[in-house]
C-alpha positions in Angstrom: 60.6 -10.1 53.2 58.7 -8.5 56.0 62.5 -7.1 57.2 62.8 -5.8 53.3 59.7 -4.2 53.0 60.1 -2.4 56.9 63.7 -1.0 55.6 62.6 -0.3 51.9 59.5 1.7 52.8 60.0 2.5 56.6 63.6 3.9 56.8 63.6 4.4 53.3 65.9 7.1 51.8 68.1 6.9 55.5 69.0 3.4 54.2 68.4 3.2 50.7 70.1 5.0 48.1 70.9 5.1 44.8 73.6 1.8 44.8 71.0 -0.3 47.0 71.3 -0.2 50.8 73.8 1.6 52.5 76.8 -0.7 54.0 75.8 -0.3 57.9 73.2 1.4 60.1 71.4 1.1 64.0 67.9 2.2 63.8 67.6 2.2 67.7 70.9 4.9 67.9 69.6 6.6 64.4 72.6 6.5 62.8 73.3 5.6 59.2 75.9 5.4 57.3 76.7 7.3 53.9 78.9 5.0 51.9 77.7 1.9 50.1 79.9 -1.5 50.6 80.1 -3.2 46.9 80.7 -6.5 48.4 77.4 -6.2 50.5 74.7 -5.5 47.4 75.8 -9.0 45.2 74.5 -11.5 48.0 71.0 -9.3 48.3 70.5 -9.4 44.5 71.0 -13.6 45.7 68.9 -14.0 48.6 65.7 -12.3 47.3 66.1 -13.9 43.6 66.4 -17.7 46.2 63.5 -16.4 48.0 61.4 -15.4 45.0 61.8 -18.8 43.1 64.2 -20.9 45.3 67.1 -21.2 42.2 70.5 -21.4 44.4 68.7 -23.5 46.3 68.0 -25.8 44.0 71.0 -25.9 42.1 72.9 -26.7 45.4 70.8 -29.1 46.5 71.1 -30.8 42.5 74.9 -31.2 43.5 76.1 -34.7 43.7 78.9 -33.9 45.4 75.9 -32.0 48.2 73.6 -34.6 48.0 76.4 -37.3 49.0 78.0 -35.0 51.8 74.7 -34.8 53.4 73.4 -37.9 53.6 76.8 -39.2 55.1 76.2 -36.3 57.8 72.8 -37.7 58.5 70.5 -35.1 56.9 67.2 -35.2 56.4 65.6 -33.4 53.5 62.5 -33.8 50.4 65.5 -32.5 48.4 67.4 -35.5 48.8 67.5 -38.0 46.3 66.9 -41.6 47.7 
């Protein structure tokens, strides 16, 4: 979040534009791009919603199919079921 919050309200309009942030940029060279990747703005929407309440997280882990993978690989987790 602390990344977010540095490129929402630090580099603001040089990054962020009207269809979310744009598809590339290097802050040490100053160059941003002008054109917005599509594919880029769905898994942002993702990550902060599984940051802000944890849901695809969750849901994963509820996966039997998960849950069985990773306790044959030797994981360790609270989320897994005993």
């Amino acid at each position: 979040m602390q990344a977010l919050k540095h490129f929402y309200y630090k580099l603001g309009p040089k990054i962020w534009g009207q269809y979310g942030f744009v598809d590339a940029f290097n802050e040490s060279k100053d160059w941003y791009a002008e054109s917005y990747l599509a594919i880029d703005q769905g898994p942002i929407v993702v990550m902060i919603e599984n940051h802000r309440t944890g849901l695809l997280w969750k849901l994963f882990m509820s996966s039997p199919e998960i849950q069985v993978g990773l306790k044959k690989l030797g994981f360790e987790s609270p989320y897994l079921k005993k």
